[in-house]
N, C-alpha and C positions, 0 to 999 in steps of 0.2 A: 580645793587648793593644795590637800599633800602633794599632789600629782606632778603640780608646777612647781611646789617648794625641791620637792625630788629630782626635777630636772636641772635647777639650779645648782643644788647641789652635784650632779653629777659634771656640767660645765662647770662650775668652781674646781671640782678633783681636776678636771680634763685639763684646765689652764695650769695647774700650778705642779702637774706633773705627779701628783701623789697616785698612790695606788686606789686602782679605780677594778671594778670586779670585774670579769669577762666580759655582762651583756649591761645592757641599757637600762637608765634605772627607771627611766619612764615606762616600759615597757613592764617591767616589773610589779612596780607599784598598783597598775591598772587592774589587775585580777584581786578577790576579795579573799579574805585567809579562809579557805578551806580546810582547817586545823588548826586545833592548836601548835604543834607543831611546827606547822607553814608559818604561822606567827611567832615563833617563838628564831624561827631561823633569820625571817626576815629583821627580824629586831635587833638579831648581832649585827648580822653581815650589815647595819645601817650604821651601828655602834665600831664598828671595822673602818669601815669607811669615812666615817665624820668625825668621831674622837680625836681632840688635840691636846696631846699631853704637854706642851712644852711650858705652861703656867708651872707646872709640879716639875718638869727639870730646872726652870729655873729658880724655885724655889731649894731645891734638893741637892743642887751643883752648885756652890757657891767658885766664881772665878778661881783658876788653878786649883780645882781637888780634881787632881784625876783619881783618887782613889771612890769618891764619893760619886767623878762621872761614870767611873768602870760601872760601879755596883746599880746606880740608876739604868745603865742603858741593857745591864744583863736581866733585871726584873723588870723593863719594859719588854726585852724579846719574851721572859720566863708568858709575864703575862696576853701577851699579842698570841704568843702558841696554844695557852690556855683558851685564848677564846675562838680561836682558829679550830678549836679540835671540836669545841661546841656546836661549833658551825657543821662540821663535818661530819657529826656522829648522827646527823639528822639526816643528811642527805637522803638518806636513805630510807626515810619516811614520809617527804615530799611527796606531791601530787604528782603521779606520772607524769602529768602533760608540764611539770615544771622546767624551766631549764635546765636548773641544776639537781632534778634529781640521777640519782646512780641507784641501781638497785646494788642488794647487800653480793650480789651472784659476782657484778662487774668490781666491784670493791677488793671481791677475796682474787680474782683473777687480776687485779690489778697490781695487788699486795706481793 
């Protein structure tokens, strides 16, 4: 059943516009974690994707503080980049046949 909760979720991102990842999440899902690793990336990029913070802005923002809104929406980007980078520093010890893997060679010539 992950398989179909995952595609659910991928048609819920898909309707409502939010950021959805390059490839398909059903597709994804279907291969077993071949590492730790592989599991440990697959775990953000779901945590990226499905996390909804707005319980904690609307606790943290009370109506008219934009001082309180500034400082929430800079340590939600601080932490989205924090875990964006998580994501990325793996890339590159992914299973070859993964989508997203990038070897470290294409990284530095990327860079």
């Amino acid at each position: 059943m992950v398989i179909g909760n995952a595609c659910i979720v991928y048609v819920t991102l898909a309707m409502s516009k939010q950021y959805i990842h390059k490839h398909d999440w059903c597709s994804r899902f279907m291969n077993r974690a071949k590492t730790v690793i592989h599991a440990e990336y697959e775990i953000i990029k779901h945590i990226i994707a499905t996390v909804d913070i707005s319980d904690v802005k609307e606790r943290l923002c009370p109506d008219g503080d934009e001082h309180a809104l500034t400082r929430f929406n800079k340590g939600a980007e601080n932490v989205a980049n924090l875990i964006q980078n998580l994501a990325d520093r793996r890339t590159h010890r992914l299973p070859s046949e993964h989508v997203d893997y990038e070897s470290k060679l294409m990284k530095k010539v990327r860079a």
